[in-house]
Steps between C-alpha positions, in 0.01 A plus 500: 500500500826664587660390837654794641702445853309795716236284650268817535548556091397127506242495696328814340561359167309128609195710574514742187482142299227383711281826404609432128405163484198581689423722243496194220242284697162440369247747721343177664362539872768256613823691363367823577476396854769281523714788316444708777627295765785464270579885510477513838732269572750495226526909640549400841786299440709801400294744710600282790908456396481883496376512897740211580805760325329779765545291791454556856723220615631160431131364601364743305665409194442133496124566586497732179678234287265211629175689376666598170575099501152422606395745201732337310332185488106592527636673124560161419175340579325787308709438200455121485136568513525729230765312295267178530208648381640681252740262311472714169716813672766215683806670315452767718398363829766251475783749548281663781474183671896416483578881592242467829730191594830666468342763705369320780817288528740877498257617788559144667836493470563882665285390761650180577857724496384697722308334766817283502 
């Protein structure tokens, strides 16, 4: 997956890959389910960047950025489930689950710069 620098663009492309490889899953009860919680979060990580952009104040900002964080790494969980129990479609939640770390450590990393 390209890397581009605008972390929105980054963000919105993590979740467009989580739909996709959604998408390849065998229709069992367990990835249907557990794909949904994985669209909901892996959209609320950018969803909630984009609020943190429109903030209200300093406060406001980090609060914003520690959700899309907290989003950040429920996505994970969701996509270890998936990638465990689904070992034949790895090659493509292995790059999710390295792209999900990048991401949460960006988000941590703006917030620790500015809560500093």
């Amino acid at each position: 997956m390209e890397k581009p620098y605008d972390l929105e663009e980054r963000t919105f492309l993590f979740a467009k890959e989580c739909r996709i490889y959604i998408q390849k899953l065998p229709k069992t009860i367990s990835n249907i389910e557990d794909g949904k919680q994985l669209v909901r979060s892996s959209g609320s990580v950018g969803a909630n960047y984009i609020e943190a952009n429109e903030k209200l104040g300093d406060k406001d900002f980090i609060f914003r950025l520690k959700i899309s964080r907290k989003e950040a790494k429920e996505s994970k969980y969701w996509l270890r489930l998936l990638h465990d129990l689904n070992p034949e479609l790895s090659h493509y939640s292995d790059s999710l689950l390295i792209e999900i770390d990048e991401l949460r450590k960006i988000l941590s990393s703006i917030i620790n710069k500015t809560s500093s």
